[in-house]
VMD Tcl script that draws the C-alpha trace (Angstrom):
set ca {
  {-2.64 -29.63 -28.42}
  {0.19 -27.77 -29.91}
  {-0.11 -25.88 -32.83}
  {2.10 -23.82 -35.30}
  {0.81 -21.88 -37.98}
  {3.77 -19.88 -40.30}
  {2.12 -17.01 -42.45}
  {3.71 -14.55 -44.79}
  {5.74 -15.63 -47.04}
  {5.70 -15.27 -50.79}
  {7.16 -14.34 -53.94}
  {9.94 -11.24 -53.64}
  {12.73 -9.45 -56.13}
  {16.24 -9.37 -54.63}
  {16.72 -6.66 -52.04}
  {13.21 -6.73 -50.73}
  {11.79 -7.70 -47.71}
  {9.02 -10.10 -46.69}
  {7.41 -10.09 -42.23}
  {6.64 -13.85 -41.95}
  {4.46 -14.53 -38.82}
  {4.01 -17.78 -36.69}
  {1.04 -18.01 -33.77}
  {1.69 -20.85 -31.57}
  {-1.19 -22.81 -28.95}
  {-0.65 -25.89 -27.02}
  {2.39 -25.00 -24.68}
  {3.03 -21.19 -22.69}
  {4.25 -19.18 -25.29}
  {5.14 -16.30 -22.71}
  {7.67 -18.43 -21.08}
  {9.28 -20.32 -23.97}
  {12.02 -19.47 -26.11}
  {10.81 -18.96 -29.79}
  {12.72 -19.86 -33.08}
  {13.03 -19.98 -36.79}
  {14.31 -22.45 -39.61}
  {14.65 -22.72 -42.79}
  {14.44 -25.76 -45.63}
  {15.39 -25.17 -48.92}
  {14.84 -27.81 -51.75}
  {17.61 -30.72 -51.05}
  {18.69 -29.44 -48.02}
  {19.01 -30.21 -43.82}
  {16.70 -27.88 -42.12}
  {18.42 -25.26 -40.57}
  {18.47 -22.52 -37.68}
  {17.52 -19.02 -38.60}
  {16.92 -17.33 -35.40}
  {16.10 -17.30 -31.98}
  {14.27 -15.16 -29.25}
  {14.37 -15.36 -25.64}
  {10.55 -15.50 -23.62}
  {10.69 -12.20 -22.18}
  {12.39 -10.43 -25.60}
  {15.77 -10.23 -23.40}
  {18.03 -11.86 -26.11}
  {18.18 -13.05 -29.86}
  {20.41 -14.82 -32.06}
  {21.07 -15.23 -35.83}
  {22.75 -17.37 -38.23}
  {25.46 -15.59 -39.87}
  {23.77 -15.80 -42.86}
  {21.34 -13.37 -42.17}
  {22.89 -11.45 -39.41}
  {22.38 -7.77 -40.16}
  {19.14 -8.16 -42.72}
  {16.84 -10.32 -40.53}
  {15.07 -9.63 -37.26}
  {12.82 -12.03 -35.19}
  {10.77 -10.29 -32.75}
  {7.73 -11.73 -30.30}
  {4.11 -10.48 -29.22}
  {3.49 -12.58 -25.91}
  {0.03 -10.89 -25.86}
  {-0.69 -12.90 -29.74}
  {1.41 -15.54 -28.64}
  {3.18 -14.54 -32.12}
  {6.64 -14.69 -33.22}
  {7.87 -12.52 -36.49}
  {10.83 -12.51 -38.76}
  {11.10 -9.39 -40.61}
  {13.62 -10.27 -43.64}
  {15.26 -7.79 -45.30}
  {17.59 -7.28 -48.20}
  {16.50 -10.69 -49.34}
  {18.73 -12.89 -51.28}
  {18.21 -16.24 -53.84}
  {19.78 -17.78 -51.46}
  {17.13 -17.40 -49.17}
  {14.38 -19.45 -50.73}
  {13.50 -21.69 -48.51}
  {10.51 -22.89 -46.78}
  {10.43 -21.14 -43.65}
  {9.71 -22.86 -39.97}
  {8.91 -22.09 -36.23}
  {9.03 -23.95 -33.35}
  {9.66 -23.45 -29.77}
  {13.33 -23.28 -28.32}
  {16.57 -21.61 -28.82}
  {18.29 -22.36 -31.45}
  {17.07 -26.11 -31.62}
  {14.02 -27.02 -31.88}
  {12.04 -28.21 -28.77}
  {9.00 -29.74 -30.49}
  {9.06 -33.10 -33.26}
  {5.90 -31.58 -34.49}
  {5.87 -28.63 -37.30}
  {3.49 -26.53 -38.82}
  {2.77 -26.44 -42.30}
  {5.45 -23.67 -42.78}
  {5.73 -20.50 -45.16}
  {7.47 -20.08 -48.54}
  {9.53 -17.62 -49.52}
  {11.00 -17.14 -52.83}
  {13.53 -14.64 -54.25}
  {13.36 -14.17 -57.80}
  {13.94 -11.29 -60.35}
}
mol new
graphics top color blue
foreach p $ca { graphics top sphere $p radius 0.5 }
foreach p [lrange $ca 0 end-1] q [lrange $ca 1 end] { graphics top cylinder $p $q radius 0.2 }
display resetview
């Protein structure tokens, strides 16, 4: 049965940095593309970043090229996004699901907030 469960997020001033988390079951991780989206209030879902099975390549939305990282533990079947330099316009609630760049999976997990706020 798949399974995604986001973890992380939270409340954070401008310029700081949050590591959101998201352990997957239900499909082989180790072989499957990984990636990460984003909902803020009133908006389309959209792509944040992507990770290739074996780590080989990533991608970003140019809106957080340069401060945001995705990485992958195949052992933990985890997937991370280390944020940094956040902005208010990151708020969002944040997703993951399997694929790159689009999501393979209808189903979600419950996701992770994060909120930028002085």
């Amino acid at each position: 049965q798949l399974q995604l469960v986001e973890s992380g997020g939270g409340l954070v001033q401008p310029g700081g940095s949050l590591t959101l988390s998201c352990t997957a079951s239900g499909f082989t991780f180790s072989g499957s593309s990984m990636s990460w989206f984003r909902q803020a209030p009133g908006k389309e879902r959209e792509f944040v970043a992507a990770i290739t099975g074996p780590s080989i390549s990533t991608r970003y939305a140019d809106s957080v090229k340069g401060r945001f990282t995705i990485s992958r533990d195949n052992r933990k079947n985890t997937v991370y996004l280390t944020l940094n330099d956040l902005q208010s316009e990151d708020t969002a609630e944040y997703f993951c699901n399997a694929g790159y760049t689009v999501f393979r999976y209808d189903q979600w997990g419950q996701g992770t907030q994060v909120t930028v706020s002085s």
